[in-house]
N, CA, C and O atoms as CSV, one atom per row, in Angstrom:
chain,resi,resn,atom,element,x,y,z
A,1,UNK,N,N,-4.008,8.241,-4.922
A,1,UNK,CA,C,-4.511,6.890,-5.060
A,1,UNK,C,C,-5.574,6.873,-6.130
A,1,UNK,O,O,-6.259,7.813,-6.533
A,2,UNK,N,N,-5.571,5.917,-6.416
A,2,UNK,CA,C,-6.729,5.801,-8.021
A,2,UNK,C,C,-7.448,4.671,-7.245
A,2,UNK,O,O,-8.232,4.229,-8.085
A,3,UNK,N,N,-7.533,4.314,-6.673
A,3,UNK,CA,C,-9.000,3.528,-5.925
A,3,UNK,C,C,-8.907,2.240,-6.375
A,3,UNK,O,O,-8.024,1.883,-7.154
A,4,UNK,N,N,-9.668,1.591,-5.986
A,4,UNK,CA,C,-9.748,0.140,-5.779
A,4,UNK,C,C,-10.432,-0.205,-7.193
A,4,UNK,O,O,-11.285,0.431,-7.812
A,5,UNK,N,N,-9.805,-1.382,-7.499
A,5,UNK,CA,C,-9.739,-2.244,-9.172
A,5,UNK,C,C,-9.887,-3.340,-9.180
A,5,UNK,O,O,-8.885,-4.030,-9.371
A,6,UNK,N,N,-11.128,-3.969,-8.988
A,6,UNK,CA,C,-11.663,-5.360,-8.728
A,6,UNK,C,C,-10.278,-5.851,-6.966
A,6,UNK,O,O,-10.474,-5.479,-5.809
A,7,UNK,N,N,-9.430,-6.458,-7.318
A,7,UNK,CA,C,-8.727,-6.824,-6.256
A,7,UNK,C,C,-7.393,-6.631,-5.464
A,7,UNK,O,O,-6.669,-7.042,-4.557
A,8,UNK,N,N,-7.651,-5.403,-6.788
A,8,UNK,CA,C,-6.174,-4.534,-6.760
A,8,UNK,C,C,-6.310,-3.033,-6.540
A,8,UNK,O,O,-7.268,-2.490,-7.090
A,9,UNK,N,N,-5.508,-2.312,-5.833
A,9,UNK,CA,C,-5.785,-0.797,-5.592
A,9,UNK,C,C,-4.595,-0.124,-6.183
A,9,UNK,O,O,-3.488,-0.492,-5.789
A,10,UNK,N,N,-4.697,0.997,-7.252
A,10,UNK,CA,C,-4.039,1.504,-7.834
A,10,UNK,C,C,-3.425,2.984,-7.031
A,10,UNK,O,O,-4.079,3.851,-6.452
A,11,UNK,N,N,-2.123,2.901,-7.220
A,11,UNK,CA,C,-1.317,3.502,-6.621
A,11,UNK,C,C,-0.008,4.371,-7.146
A,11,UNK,O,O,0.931,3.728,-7.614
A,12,UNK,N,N,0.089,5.962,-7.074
A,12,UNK,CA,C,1.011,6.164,-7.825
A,12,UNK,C,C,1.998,7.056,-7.064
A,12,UNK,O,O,1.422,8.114,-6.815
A,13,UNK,N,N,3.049,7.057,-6.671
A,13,UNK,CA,C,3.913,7.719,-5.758
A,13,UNK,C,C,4.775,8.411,-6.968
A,13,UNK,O,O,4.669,8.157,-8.168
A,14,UNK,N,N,5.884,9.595,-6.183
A,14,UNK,CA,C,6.463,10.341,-6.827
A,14,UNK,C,C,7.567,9.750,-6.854
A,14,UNK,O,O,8.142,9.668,-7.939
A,15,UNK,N,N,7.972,9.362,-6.048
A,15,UNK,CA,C,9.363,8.255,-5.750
A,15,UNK,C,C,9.835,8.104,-7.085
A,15,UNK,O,O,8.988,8.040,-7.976
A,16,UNK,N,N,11.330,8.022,-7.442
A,16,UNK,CA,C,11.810,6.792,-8.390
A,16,UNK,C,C,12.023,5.807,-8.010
A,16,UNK,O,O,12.340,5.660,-6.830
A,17,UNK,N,N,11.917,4.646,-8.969
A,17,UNK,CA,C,11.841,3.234,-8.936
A,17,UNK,C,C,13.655,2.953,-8.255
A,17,UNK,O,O,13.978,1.799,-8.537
A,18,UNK,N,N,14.505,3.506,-7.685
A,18,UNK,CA,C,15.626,3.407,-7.385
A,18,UNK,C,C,16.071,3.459,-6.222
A,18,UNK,O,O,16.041,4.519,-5.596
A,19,UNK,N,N,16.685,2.073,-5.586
A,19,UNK,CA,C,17.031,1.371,-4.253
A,19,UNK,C,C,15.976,1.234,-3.608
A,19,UNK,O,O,16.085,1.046,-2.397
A,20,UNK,N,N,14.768,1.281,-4.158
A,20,UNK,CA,C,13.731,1.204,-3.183
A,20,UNK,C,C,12.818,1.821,-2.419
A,20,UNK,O,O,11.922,1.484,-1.644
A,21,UNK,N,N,13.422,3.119,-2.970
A,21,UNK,CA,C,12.839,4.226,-2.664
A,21,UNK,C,C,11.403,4.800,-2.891
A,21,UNK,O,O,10.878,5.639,-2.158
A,22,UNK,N,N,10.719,4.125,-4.228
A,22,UNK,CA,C,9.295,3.779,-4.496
A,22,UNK,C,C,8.463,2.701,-3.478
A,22,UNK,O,O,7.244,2.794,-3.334
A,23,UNK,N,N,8.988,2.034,-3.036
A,23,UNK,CA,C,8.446,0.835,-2.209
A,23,UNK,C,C,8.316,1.536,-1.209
A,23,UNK,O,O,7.162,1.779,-0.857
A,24,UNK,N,N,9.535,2.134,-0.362
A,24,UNK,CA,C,9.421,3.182,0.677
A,24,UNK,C,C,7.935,3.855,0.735
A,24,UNK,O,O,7.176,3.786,1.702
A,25,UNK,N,N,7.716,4.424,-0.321
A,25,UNK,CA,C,7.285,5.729,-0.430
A,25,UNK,C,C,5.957,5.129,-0.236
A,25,UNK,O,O,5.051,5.840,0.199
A,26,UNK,N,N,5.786,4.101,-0.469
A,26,UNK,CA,C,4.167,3.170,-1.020
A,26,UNK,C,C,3.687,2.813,0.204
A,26,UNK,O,O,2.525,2.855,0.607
A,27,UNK,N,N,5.141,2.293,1.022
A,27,UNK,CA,C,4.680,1.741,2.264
A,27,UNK,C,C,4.152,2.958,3.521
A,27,UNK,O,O,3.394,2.700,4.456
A,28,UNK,N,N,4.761,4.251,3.241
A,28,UNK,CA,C,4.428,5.125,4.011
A,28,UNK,C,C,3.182,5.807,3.767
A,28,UNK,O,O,2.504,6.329,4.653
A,29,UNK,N,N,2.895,5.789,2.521
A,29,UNK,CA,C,0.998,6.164,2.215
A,29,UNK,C,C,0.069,5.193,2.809
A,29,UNK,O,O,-0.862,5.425,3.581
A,30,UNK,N,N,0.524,3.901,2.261
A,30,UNK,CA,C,-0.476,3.210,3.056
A,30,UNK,C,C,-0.584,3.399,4.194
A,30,UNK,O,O,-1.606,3.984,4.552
A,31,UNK,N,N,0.394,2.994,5.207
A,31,UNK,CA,C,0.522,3.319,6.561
A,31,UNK,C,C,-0.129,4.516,6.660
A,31,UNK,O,O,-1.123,4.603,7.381
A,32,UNK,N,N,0.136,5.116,6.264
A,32,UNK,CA,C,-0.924,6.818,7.000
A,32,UNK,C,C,-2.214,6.717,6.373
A,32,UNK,O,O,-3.076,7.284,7.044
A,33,UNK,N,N,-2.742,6.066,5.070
A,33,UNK,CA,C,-4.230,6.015,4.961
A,33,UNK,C,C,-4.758,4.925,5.937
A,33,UNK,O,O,-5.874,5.094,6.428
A,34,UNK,N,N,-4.074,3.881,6.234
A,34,UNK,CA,C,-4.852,2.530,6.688
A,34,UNK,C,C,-4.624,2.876,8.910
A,34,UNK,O,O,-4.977,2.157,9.845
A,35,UNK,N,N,-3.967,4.141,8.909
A,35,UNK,CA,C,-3.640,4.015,10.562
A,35,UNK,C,C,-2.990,3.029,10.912
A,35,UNK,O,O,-3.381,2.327,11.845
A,36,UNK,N,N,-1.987,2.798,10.312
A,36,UNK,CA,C,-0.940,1.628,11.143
A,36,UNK,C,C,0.542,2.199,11.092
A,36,UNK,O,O,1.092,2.881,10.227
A,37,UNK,N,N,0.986,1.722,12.241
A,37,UNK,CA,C,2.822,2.310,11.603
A,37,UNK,C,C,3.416,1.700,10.375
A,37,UNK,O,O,2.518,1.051,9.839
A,38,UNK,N,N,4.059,1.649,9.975
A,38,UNK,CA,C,4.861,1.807,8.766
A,38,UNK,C,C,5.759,0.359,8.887
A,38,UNK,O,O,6.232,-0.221,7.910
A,39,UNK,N,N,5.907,-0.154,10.494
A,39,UNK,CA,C,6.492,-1.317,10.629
A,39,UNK,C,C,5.299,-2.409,10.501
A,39,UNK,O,O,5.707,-3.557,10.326
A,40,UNK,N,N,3.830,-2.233,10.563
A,40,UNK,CA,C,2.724,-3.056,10.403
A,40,UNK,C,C,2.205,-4.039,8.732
A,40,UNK,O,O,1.271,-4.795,8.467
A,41,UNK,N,N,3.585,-3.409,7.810
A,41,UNK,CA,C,3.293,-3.322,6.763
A,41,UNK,C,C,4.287,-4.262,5.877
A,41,UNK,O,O,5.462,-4.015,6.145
A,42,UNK,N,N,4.174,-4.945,5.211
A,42,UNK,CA,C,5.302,-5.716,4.755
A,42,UNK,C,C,5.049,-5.698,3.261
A,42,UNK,O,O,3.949,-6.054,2.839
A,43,UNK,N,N,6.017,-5.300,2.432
A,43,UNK,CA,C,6.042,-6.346,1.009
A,43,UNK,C,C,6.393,-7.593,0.827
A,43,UNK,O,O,7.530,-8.055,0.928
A,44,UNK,N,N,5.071,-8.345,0.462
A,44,UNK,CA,C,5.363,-9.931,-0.028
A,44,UNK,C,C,6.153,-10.213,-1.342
A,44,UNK,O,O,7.106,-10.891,-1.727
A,45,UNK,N,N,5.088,-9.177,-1.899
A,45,UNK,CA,C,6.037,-9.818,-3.389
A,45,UNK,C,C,5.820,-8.307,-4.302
A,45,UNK,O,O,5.121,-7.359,-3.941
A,46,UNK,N,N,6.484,-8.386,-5.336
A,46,UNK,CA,C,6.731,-6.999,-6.223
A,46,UNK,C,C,7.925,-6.048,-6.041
A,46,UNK,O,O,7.974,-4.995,-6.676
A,47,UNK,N,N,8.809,-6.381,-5.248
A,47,UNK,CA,C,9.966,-5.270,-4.803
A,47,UNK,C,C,10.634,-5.074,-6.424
A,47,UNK,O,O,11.668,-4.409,-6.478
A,48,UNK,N,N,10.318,-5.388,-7.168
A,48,UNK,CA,C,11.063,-4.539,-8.319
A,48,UNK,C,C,9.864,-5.043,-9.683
A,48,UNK,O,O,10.303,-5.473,-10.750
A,49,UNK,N,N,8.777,-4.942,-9.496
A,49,UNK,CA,C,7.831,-4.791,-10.707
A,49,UNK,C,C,6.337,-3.991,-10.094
A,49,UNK,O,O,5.863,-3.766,-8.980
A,50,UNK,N,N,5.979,-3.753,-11.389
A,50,UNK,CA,C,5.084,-2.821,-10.872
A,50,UNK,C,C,3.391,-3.211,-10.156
A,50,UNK,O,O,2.530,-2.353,-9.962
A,51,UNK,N,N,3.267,-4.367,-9.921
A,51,UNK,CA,C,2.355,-5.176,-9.276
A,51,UNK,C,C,3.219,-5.950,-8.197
A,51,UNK,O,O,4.161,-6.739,-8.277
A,52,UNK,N,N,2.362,-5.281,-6.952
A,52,UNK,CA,C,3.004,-5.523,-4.959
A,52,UNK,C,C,1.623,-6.310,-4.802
A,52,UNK,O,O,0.608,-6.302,-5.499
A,53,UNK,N,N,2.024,-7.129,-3.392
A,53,UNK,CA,C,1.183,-7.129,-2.201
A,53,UNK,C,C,2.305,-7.187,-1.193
A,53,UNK,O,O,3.473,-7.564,-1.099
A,54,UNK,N,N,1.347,-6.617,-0.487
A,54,UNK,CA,C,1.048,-5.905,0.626
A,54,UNK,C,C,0.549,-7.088,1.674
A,54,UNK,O,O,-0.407,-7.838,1.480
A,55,UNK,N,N,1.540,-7.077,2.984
A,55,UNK,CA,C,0.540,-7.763,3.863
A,55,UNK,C,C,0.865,-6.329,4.900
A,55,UNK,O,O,1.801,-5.550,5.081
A,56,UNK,N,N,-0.791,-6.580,5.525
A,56,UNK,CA,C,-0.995,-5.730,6.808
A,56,UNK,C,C,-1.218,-6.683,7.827
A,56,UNK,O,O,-1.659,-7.819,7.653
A,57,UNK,N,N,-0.860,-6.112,9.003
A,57,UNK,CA,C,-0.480,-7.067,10.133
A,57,UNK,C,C,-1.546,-5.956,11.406
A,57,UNK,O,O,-1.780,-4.749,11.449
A,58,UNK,N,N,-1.847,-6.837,12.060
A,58,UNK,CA,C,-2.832,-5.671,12.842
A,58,UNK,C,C,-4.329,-5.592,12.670
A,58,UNK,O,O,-4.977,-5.107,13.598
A,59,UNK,N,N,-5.199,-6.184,11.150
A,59,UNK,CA,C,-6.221,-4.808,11.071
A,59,UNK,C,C,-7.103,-6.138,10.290
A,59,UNK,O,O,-6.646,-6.936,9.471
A,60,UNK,N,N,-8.085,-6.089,10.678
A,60,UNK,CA,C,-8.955,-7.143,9.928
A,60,UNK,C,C,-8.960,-6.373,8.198
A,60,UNK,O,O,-8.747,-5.241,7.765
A,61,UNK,N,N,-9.269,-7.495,7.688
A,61,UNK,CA,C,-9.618,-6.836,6.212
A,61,UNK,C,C,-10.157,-6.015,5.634
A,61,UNK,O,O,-9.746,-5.209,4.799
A,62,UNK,N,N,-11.708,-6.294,6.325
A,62,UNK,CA,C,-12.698,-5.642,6.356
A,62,UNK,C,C,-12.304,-4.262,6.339
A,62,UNK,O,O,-12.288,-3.611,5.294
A,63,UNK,N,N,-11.891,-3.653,7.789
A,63,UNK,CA,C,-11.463,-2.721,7.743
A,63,UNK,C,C,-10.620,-2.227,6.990
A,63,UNK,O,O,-10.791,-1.052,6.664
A,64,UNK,N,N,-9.823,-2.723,6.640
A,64,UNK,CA,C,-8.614,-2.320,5.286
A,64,UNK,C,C,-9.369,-1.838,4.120
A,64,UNK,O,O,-8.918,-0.979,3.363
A,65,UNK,N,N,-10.796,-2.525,3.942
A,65,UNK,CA,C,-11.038,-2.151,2.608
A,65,UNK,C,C,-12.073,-0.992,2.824
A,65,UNK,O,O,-12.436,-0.258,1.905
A,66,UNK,N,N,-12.529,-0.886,4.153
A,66,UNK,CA,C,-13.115,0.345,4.222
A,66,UNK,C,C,-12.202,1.270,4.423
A,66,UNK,O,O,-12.512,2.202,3.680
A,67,UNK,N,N,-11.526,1.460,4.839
A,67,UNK,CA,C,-10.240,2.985,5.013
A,67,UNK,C,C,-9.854,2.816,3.364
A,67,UNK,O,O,-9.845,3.921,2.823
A,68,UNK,N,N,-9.577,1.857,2.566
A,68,UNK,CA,C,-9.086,2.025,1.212
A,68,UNK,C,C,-9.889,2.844,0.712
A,68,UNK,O,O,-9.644,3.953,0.238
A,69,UNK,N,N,-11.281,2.079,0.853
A,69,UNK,CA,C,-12.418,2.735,-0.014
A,69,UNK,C,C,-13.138,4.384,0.094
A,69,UNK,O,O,-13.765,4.847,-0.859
A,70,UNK,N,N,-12.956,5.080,1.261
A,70,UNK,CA,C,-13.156,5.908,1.717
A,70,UNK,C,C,-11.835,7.031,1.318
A,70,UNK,O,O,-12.049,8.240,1.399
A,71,UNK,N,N,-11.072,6.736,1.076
A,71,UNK,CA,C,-9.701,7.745,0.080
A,71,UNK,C,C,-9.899,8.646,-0.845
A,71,UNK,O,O,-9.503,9.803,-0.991
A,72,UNK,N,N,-10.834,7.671,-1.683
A,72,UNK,CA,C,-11.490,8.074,-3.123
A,72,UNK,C,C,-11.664,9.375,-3.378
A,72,UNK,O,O,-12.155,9.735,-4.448
């Protein structure tokens, strides 16, 4: 992870960009940095460019941005 970027958190997986398999891969880091399962996690938008969000389901914000921030 390359850390948090004004409102965006930079992110780089090994995955290729192919069937989805990068999105996969994105959704399972987060999930294990933020403590949520992997089903808590949704892509809104970005499934095929290189700027996502992310909704988390479960976890106040707050907290989201402290487990982000603490990665570093």
């Amino acid at each position: 992870m390359g850390g948090l970027h004004g409102e965006a958190l930079r992110v780089r997986v090994a995955a290729r960009p192919l069937e989805g398999a990068a999105n996969r891969e994105l959704l399972r880091l987060l999930a294990r940095v933020l403590g949520v399962r992997p089903g808590d996690l949704e892509l809104e938008a970005g499934a095929r460019g290189r700027e996502k969000r992310v909704r988390v389901r479960g976890l106040p914000a707050e907290t989201i941005l402290e487990r982000l921030a603490a990665v570093r």
